[in-house]
N, C-alpha and C positions, 0 to 999 in steps of 0.2 A: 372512557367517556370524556376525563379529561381533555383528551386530544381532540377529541370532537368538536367541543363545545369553544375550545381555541379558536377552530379554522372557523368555527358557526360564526362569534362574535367579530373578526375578520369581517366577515361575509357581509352580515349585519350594518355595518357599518358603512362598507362601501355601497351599500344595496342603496336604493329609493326606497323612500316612504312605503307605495304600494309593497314592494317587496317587504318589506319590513311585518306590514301588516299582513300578508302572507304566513310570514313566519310566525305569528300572532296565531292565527288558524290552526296552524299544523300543530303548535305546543297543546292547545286546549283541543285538539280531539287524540292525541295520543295521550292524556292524560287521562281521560275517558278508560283507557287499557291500560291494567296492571298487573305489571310482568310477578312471578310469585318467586322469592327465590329461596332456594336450599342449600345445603351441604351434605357431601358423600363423607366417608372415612375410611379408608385400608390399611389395614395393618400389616405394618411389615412387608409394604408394597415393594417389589424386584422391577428393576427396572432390566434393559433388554442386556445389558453390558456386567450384571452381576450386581449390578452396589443396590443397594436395599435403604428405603426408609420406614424409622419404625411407624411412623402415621402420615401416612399422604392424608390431605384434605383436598377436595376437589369441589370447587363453588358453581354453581347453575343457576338458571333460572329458566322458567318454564310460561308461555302463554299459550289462551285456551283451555279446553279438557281433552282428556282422551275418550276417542270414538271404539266400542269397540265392535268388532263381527259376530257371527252364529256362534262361531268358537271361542268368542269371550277373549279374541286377543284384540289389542290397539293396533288399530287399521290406517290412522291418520296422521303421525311421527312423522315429524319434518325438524331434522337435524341442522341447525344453524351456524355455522362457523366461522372467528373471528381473526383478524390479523395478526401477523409478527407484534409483539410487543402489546397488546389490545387488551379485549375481554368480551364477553358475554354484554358489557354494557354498553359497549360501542355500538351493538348491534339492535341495543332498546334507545337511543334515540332519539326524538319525537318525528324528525325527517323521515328514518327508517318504519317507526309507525305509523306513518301517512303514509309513507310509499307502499309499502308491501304488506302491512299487517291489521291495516283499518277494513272496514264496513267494506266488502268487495273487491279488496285489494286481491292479490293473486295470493296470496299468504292469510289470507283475511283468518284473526283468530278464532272468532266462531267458527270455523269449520276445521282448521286444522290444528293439533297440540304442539306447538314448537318448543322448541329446545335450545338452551343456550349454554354452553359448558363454560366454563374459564377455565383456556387447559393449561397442564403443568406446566409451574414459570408464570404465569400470568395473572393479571387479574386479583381476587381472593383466593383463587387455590395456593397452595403451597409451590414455594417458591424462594430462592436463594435470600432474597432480602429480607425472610423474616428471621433468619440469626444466625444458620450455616454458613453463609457467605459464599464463599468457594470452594467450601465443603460441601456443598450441596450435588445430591448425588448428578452425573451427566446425565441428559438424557437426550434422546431423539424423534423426530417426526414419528418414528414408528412405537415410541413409546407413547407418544401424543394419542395416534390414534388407536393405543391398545385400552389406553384409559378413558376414551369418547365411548369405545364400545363397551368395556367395562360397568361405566354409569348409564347406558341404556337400557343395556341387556338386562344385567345384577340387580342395580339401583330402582329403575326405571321400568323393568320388567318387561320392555319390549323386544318381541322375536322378529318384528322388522318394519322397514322404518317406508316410508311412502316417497321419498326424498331426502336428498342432503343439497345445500345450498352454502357455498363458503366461498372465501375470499382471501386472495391472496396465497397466506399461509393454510386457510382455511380451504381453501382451492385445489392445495395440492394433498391436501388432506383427504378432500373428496376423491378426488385418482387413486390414493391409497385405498380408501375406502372400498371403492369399486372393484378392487383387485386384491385385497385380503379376505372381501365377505362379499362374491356375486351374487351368489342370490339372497342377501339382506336388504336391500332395497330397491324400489321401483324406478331410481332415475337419481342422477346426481348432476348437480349444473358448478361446475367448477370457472369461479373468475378471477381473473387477472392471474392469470398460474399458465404453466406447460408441462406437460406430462413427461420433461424429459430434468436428469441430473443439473446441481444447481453449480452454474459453469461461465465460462465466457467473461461479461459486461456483471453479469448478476454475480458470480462470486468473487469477482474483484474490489465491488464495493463494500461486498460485506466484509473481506479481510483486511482495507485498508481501514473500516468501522473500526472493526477488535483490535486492530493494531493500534490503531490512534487510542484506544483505552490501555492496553495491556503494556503498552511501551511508555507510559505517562508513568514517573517514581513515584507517584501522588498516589496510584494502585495499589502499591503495596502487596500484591499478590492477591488482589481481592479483598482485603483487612484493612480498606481504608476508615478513615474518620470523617469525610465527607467528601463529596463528590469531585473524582478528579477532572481534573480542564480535560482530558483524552476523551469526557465523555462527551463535550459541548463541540469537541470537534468532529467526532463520531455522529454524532445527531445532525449538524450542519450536512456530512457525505449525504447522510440519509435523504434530508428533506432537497438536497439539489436533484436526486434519483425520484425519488417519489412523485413528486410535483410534474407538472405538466410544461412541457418547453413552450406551446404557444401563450399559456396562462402566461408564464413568466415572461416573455416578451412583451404582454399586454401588460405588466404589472410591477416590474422592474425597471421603472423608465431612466434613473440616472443614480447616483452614489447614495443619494440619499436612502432612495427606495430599497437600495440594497442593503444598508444599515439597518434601517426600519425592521425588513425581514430575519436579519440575521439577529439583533435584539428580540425580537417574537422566540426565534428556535432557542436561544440562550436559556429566555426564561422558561420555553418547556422545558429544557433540558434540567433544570433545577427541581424540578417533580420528579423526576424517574432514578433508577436504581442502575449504576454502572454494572454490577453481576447480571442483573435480571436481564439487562440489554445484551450482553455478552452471551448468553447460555440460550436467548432465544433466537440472537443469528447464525451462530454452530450447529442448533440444534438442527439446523437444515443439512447436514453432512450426509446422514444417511438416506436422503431424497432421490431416488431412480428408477418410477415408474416405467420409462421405456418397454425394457423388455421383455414385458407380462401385458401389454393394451392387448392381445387379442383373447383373452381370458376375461375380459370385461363383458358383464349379460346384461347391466340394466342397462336403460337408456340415459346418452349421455349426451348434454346442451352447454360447449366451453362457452364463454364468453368474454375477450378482451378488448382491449381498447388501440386503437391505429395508434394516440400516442402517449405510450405505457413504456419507459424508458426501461423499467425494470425486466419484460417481456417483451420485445423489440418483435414490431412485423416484420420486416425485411429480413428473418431467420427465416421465417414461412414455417416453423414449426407445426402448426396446427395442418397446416395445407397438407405435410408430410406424411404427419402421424397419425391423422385423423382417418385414415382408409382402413387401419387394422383395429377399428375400434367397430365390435356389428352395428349396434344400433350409435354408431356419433354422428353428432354435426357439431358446429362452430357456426361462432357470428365474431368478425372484427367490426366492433361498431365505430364507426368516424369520429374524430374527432371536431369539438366546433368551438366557439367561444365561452360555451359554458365550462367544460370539460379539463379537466384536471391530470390528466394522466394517466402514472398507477391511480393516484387518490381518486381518483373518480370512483372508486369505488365505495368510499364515504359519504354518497352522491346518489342512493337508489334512487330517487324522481329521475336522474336521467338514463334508467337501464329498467324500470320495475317494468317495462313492459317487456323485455325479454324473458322479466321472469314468467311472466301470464302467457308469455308464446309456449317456455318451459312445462306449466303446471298442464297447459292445454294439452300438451303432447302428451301426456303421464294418466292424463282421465280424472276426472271431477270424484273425489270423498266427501 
């Protein structure tokens, strides 16, 4: 949420008056809706590569109630999923609760029970920076999404879920999703993600990320004493990928501007944890949905953005892969002057209507 409220304050700033009081509105009716949050507990939780911890803790939060059927199970489970490096609270808000989860929204929480996990690495779940360090057992997308199902099913007590909605890392969660457990849910809307290995454009910045941390002596092997400069270099790759090229051409206009921004990424970068960064851009190693798409049953709605440097159109990815999926479609939505890029997806006001075309396809609970 930290990171959130960075790019809000940004925003803010540059905005007009009317905008501003806009953003006035949207704070005082997402505050009206209060997310509730919990804690799971595993003991002696295995991860997919052998190494075990003795207590995973895994943090949530949950908006709405649950609905249930004749057969007394929860009928209305809309699994919500957050980015690389994020949480469960990026996804609460106030924007996000205007867009998608107010009075009518397609998400609106009076009708459906959402879910928010903060998965391993992330968030308040358990995670390298609370004193393992780089001890901290490995783990991967496929252990992410063993433990999303895990506090559902176990925790959560739900036998299936009505949706999954996720982003980015969250996105490609959804694919896994789709193709560990078909007939667990009714539709999953995967954004800013592709269904194929993480490669190219996209895992070049991530190893030159880790490299700029891992190759800093300031590391120390993960046992440092505060935060090494590899990591403010690392975050810099990050936020030139993530960001949107026509945003920065509107917003970059000469040395200064570029100073400016790079002082912004500094001082996020002094919030965050160089392990936690580390283990959650790795963790994408074992990511290779390709080839298993025609084993996918629910209905599936991708959605990315024309300019998304991290999922680049001109791969036509989605064009490709999207015929071996029964029920998929896809939308590349244009880019305009509002729009951000990857980050756009920080940004529901300008996509929440894809999710209402999504919810529509899937049928009213």
């Amino acid at each position: 949420m930290t990171r959130y409220l960075t790019y809000l304050a940004i925003f803010v700033t540059m905005a007009s008056s009317t905008a501003a009081a806009h953003a006035l509105d949207v704070a005082e009716n997402a505050a009206a809706i209060h997310p509730v949050e919990a804690d799971a507990w595993y003991e002696n939780y295995r991860f997919r590569d052998g190494e075990t911890l003795p207590r995973l803790h895994l943090h949530y939060a949950t908006l709405g109630q649950p609905h249930c059927n004749a057969q007394g199970e929860i009928e209305n489970a809309v699994l919500v999923l957050h980015w690389t490096g994020s949480g469960g609270a990026a996804l609460l808000a106030p924007n996000f609760v205007n867009a998608l989860y107010g009075p009518g929204r397609a998400l609106d929480a009076s009708r459906y029970y959402l879910i928010f996990p903060d998965d391993v690495g992330h968030g308040k779940s358990s995670k390298p920076s609370d004193g393992l360090k780089a001890s901290f057992p490995k783990y991967g997308y496929g252990d992410i999404v063993d433990l999303q199902h895990k506090l559902v099913t176990e925790t959560l007590g739900i036998k299936h879920l009505h949706a999954i909605l996720g982003m980015s890392m969250g996105g490609m969660n959804a694919w896994q999703w789709a193709e560990a457990y078909p007939d667990f849910m009714d539709g999953v809307m995967p954004l800013v993600s592709l269904p194929i290995k993480v490669s190219g454009r996209n895992l070049l910045w991530r190893r030159m990320a880790i490299d700029a941390i891992r190759s800093d002596h300031q590391w120390q092997k993960g046992n440092y004493l505060r935060a090494p400069a590899g990591l403010f270099d690392a975050l810099e790759i990050i936020r030139l990928m993530i960001d949107g090229v026509p945003r920065f051409q509107a917003t970059i206009r000469d040395a200064s501007d570029a100073d400016t921004f790079i002082a912004a990424v500094r001082r996020r970068a002094q919030t965050m944890d160089a392990n936690d960064l580390l283990y959650s851009l790795e963790s994408s190693a074992d990511y290779d949905p390709e080839a298993d798409l025609s084993s996918i049953k629910a209905l599936v709605y991708a959605l990315n953005f024309s300019d998304d440097a991290f999922n680049p159109q001109e791969l036509h990815v989605l064009e490709h892969l999207m015929p071996k999926v029964a029920r998929g479609t896809f939308v590349i939505q244009k880019s305009t002057e509002k729009s951000w890029g990857h980050l756009t997806m920080a940004h529901p006001e300008l996509w929440a209507l894809q999710v209402a075309k999504f919810m529509q396809m899937l049928g009213d609970r």
